[in-house]
Legacy VTK file of the C-alpha trace (Angstrom):
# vtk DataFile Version 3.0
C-alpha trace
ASCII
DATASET POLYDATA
POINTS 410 float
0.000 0.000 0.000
2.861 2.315 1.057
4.747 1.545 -2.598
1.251 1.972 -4.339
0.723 6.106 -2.666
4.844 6.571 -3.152
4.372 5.917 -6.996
0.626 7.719 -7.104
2.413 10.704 -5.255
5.328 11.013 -7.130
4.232 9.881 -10.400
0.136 10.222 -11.146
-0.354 12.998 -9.068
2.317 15.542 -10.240
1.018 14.106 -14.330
-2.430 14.746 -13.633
-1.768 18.394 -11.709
0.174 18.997 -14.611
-2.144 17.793 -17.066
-5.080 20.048 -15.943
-2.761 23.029 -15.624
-2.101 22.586 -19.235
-6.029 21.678 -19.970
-6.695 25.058 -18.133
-4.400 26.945 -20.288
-5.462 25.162 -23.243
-9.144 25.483 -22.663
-8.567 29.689 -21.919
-6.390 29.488 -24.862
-8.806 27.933 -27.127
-11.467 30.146 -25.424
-9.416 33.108 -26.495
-8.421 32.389 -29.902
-12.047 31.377 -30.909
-13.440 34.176 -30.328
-11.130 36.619 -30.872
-10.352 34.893 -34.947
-14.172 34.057 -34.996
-15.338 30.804 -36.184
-14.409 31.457 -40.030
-10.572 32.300 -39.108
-10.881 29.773 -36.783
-12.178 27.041 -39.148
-9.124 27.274 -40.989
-6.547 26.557 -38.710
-8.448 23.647 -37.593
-8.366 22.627 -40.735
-3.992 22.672 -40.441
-4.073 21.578 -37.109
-5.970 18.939 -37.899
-3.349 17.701 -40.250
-0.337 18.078 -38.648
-2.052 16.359 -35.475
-2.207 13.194 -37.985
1.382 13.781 -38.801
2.832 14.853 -35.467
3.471 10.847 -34.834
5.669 10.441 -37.564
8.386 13.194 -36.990
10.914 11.308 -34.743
9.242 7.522 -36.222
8.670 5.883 -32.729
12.567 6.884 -31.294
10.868 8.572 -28.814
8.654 5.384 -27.049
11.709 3.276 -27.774
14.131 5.422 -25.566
11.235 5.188 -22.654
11.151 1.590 -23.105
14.837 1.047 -22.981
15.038 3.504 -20.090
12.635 2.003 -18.174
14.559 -1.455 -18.860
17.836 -0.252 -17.454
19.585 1.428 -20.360
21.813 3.878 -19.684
23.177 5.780 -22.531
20.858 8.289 -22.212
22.476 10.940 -23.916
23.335 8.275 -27.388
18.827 7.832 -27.056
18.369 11.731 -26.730
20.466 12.861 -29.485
19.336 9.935 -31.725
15.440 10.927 -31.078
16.358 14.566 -31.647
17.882 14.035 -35.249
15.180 11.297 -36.165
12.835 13.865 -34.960
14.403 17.122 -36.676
15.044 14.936 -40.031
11.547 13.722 -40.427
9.752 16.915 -39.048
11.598 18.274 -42.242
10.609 16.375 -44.378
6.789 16.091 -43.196
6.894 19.901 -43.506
8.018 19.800 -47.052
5.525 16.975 -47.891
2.424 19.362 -46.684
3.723 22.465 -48.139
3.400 20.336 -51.682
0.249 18.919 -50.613
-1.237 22.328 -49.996
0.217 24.190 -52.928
-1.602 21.657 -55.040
-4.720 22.349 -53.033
-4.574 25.861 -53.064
-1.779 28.134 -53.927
-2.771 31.122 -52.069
0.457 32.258 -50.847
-1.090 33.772 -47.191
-2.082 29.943 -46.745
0.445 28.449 -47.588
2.510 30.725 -45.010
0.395 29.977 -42.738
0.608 26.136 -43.002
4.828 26.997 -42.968
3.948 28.429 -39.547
2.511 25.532 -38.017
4.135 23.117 -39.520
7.165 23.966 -38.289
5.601 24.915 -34.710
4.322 20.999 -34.481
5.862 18.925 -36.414
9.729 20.091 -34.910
9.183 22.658 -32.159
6.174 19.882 -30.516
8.026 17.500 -31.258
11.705 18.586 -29.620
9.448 18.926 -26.331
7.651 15.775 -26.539
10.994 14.062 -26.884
12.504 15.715 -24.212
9.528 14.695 -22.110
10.113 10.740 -22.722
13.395 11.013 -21.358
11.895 11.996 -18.019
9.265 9.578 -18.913
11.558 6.953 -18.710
13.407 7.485 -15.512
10.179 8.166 -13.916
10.624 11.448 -13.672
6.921 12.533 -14.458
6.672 15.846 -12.432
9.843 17.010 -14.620
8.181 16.221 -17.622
4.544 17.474 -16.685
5.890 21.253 -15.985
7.419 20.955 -19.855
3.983 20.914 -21.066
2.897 23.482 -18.577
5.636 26.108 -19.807
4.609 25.516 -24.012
1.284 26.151 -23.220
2.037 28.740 -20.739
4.129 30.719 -23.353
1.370 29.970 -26.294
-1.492 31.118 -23.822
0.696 34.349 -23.523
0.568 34.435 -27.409
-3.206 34.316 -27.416
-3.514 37.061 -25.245
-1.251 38.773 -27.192
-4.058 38.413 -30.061
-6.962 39.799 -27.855
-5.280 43.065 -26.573
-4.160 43.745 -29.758
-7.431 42.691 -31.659
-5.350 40.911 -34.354
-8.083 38.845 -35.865
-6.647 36.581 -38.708
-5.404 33.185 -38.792
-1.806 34.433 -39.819
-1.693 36.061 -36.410
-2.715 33.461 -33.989
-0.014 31.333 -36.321
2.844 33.656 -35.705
2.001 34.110 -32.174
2.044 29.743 -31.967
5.332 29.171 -33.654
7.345 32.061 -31.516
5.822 30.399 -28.567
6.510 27.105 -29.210
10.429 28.010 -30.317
11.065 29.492 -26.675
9.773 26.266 -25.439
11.442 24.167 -27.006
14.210 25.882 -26.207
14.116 26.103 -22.833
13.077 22.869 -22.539
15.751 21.035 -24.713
18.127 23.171 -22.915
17.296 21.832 -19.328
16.928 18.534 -20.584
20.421 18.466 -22.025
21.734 18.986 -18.436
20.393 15.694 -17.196
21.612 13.919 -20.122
24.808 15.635 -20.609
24.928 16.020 -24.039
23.820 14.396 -26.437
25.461 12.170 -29.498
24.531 10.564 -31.914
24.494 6.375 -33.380
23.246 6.161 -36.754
23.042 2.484 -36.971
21.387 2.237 -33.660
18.834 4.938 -34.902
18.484 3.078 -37.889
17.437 -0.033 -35.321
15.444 2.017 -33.003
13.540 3.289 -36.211
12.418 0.466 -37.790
11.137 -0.829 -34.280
9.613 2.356 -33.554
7.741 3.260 -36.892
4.998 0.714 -35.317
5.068 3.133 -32.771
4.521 5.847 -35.165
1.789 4.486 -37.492
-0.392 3.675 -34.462
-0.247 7.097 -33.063
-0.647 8.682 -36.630
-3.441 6.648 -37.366
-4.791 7.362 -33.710
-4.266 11.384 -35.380
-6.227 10.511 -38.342
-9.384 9.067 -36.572
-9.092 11.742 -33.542
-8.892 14.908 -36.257
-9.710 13.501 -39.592
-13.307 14.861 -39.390
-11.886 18.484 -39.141
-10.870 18.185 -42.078
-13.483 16.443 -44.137
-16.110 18.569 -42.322
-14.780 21.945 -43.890
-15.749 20.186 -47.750
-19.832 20.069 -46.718
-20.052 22.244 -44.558
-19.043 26.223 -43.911
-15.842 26.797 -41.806
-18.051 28.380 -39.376
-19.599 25.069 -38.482
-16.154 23.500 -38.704
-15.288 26.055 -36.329
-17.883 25.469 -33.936
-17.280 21.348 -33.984
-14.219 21.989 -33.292
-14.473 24.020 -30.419
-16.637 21.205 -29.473
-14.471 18.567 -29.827
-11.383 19.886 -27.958
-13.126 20.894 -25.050
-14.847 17.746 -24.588
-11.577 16.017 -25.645
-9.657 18.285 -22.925
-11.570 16.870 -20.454
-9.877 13.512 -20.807
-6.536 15.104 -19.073
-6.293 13.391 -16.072
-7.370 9.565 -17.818
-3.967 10.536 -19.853
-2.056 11.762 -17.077
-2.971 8.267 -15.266
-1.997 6.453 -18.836
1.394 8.493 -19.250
2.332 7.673 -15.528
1.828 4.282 -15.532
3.708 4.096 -18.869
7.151 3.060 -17.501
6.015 0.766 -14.805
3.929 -0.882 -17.855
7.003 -1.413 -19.863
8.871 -3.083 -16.891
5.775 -5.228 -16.245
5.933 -6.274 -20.204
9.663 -6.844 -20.097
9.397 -9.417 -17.555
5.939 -10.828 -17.027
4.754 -9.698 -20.533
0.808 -9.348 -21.701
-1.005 -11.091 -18.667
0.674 -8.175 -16.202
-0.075 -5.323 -18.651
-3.382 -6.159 -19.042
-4.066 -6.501 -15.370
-2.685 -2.786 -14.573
-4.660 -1.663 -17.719
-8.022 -3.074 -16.141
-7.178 -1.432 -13.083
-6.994 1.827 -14.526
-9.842 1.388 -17.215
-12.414 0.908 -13.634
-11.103 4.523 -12.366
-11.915 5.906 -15.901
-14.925 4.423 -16.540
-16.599 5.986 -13.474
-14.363 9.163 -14.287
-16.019 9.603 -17.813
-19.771 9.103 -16.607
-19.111 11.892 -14.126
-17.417 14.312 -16.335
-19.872 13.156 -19.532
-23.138 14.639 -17.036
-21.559 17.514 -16.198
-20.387 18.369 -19.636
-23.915 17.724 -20.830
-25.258 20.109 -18.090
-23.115 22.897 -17.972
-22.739 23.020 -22.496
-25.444 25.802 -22.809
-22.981 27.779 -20.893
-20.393 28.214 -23.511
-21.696 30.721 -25.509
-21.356 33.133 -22.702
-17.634 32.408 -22.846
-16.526 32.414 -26.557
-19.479 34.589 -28.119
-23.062 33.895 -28.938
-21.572 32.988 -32.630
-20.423 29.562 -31.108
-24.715 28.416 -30.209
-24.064 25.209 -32.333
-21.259 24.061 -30.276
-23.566 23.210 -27.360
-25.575 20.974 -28.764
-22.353 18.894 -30.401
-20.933 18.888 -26.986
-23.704 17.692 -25.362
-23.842 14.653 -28.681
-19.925 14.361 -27.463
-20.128 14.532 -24.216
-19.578 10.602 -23.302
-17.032 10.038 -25.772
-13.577 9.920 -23.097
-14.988 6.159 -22.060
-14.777 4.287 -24.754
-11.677 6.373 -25.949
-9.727 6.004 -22.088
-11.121 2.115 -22.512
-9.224 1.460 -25.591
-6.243 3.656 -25.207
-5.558 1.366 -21.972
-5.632 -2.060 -23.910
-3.418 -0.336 -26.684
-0.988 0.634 -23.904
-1.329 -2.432 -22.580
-0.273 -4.053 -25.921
2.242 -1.970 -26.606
4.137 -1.995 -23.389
4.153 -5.735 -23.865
5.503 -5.978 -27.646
2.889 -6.435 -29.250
3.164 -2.915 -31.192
2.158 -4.985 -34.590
-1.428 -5.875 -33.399
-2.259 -2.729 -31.746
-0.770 -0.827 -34.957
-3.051 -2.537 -37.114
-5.691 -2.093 -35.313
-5.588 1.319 -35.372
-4.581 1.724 -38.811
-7.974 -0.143 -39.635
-9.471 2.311 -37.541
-8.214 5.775 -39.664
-9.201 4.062 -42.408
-12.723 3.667 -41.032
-12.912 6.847 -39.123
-12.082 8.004 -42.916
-15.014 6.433 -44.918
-16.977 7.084 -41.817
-16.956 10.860 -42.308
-17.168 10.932 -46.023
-20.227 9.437 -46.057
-22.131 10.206 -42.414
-20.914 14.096 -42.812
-22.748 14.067 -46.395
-26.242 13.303 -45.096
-25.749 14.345 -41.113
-23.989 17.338 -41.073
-21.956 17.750 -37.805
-23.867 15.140 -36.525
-22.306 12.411 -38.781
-19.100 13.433 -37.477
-19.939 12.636 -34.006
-21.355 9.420 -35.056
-18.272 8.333 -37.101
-16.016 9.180 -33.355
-18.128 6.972 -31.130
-18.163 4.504 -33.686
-14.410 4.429 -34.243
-13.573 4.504 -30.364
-16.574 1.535 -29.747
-14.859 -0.348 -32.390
-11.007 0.261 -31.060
-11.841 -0.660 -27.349
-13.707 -4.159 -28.833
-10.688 -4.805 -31.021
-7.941 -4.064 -28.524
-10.115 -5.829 -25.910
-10.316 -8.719 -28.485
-7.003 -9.055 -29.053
-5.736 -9.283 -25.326
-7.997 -11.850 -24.609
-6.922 -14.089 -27.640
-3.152 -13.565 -27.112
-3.680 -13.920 -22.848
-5.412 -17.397 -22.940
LINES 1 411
410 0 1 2 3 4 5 6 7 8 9 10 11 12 13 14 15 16 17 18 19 20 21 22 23 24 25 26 27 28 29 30 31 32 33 34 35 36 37 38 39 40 41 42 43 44 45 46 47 48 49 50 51 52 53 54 55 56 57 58 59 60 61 62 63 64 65 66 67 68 69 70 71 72 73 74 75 76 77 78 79 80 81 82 83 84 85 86 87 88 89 90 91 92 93 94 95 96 97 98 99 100 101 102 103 104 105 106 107 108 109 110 111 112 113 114 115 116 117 118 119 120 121 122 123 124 125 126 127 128 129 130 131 132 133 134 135 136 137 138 139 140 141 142 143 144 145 146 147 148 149 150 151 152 153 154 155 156 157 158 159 160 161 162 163 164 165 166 167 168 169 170 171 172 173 174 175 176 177 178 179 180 181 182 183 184 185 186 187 188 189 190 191 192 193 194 195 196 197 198 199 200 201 202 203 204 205 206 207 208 209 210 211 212 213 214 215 216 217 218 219 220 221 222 223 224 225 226 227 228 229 230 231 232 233 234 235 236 237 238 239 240 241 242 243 244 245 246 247 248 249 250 251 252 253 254 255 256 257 258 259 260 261 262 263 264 265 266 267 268 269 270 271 272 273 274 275 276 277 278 279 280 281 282 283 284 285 286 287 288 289 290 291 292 293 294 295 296 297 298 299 300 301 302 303 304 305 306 307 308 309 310 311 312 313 314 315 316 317 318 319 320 321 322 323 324 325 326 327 328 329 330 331 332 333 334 335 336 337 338 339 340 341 342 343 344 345 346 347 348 349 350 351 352 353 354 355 356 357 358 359 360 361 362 363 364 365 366 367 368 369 370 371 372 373 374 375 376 377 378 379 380 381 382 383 384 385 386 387 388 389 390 391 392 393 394 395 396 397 398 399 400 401 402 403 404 405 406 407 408 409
């Protein structure tokens, strides 16, 4: 009992203050920018978020997990794992960026858009992803309430940005994109440079990279097709629909989706000691920690799902009286974190135990669906097809996972 409050103390609870200090800042943040860009400004850079969320996964290709789960095992060339991540993440970020700059010229050459997809690109796909690597390496010495105030300071320094928006009424989405990559760059910063204290450096092993990478792309797929089915309807919503009703989904979405912060914190925390348990008992123990967790967030999501569904008519006080749609999607939403904290705890599970193959397919199967979901729900059911298509996806993803560590546990 005394080992089970030392690692909730120094492990969950730090993640999950963490977690809803950044969902605070986040939620003001999104509160902010919505209704200071309005939700036709604001439709559009869901629309890039959206697609760089589905990319994020694949700058660094899985180096990232792979140094928390040979941390967590007892490696200890820390500083070979950080600088490896770091270039796997820097190369690939570059070349993602290049790959949607060409993708959206195609699309639309308007030069102001395409700027402003150069802006967020680079903000996610290398400045996002230089913290989140920095942020498994603390992961994977258990050092979670290192790693939780990383987070707190990006979004800190981005909510700062946001503000910067309202006092100075800049209303476009160029703004709000300038103001995200300047404060992402002095995160990453800061953050890489206290990070390369506890590692001491950093150098790099391109054959071990090489290793690490084709290990961790599994890694990478699931999480990119976890993007895809999590944000894919941003973007397929915009083609029926105006971005003003984009804009108000989305606003939707991420609050609801916000309030899933502390299931995630939980997840995150328990991430090492998962690993460990894989390493030497392997599926049977990860499982058994996952259905431990899955009770907590099960009665978790029913409680936060009522109050979201109560308190939704309140949100056009906050963001404007423009946003009236987004109360009744976030009421349609509002029970979605329990079958999405169900399955991400059997994927976990999976993955801390080897099996990244199954769980990658799984999920891969899953974007695909969440994919012909939308196209075809989002024709005939507006916004509400789009909600339909994410309970759908999540049922299906907590069945599967659920499925498949029963089978392989027998």
């Amino acid at each position: 009992m005394n080992q089970r409050l030392a690692f909730f103390k120094n492990n969950v609870l730090p993640l999950i203050l963490g977690q809803l200090g950044v969902a605070a800042l986040q939620g003001f943040q999104l509160l902010v920018v919505a209704r200071t860009l309005g939700p036709h400004e604001f439709g559009k850079v869901a629309g890039i978020l959206a697609i760089t969320a589905a990319l994020l996964p694949f700058s660094g290709l899985g180096t990232a997990n792979m140094m928390v789960m040979q941390l967590a095992r007892g490696e200890q060339a820390i500083a070979r794992l950080y600088g490896n991540s770091l270039t796997a993440g820097l190369l690939s970020g570059s070349v993602l960026t290049a790959m949607v700059l060409a993708g959206f010229y195609l699309w639309d050459d308007d030069p102001d858009f395409l700027l402003i997809a150069l802006l967020f690109c680079i903000s996610e796909l290398i400045f996002t992803k230089a913290v989140d690597i920095s942020q498994h390496v603390f992961f994977g010495l258990d050092r979670h309430a290192v790693a939780s105030k990383f987070l707190v300071l990006q979004s800190s320094l981005r909510f700062v940005g946001a503000m910067v928006l309202l006092q100075l009424d800049l209303q476009t989405a160029r703004d709000w994109a300038l103001a995200h990559i300047v404060g992402g760059g002095l995160a990453a910063l800061f953050i890489m440079s206290y990070t390369l204290k506890t590692t001491k450096g950093v150098s790099v092993n391109f054959p071990k990279m090489r290793t690490d990478i084709k290990q961790g792309v599994f890694f990478s797929m699931g999480f990119a097709a976890r993007g895809v089915y999590i944000d894919i309807d941003k973007a397929i919503l915009p083609r029926f629909e105006s971005l003003s009703v984009n804009g108000a989904y989305t606003a939707a979405f991420r609050l609801v989706y916000m309030a899933t912060t502390p299931l995630t914190a939980g997840l995150l925390a328990l991430q090492a000691k998962m690993y460990r348990a894989g390493g030497t008992h392997g599926l049977s123990e990860t499982a058994r920690i996952a259905r431990r967790a899955m009770v907590v967030g099960v009665l978790y999501g029913t409680a936060v799902g009522i109050m979201i569904y109560a308190l939704a008519p309140l949100l056009p006080l906050l963001i404007g009286p423009k946003y009236a749609l987004s109360v009744d999607i976030m009421r349609a939403l509002a029970f979605l974190p329990i079958p999405l904290f169900v399955q991400s705890a059997m994927s976990d599970a999976l993955a801390a135990a080897n099996h990244q193959r199954a769980r990658s397919m799984v999920q891969i199967f899953a974007a695909v669906l969440a994919v012909l979901l939308n196209f075809v729900l989002i024709q005939h059911y507006s916004w509400m097809g789009a909600v339909m298509s994410a309970y759908a996806c999540q049922c299906f993803l907590a069945l599967s996972m659920a499925a498949i560590v029963h089978q392989k546990t027998r």
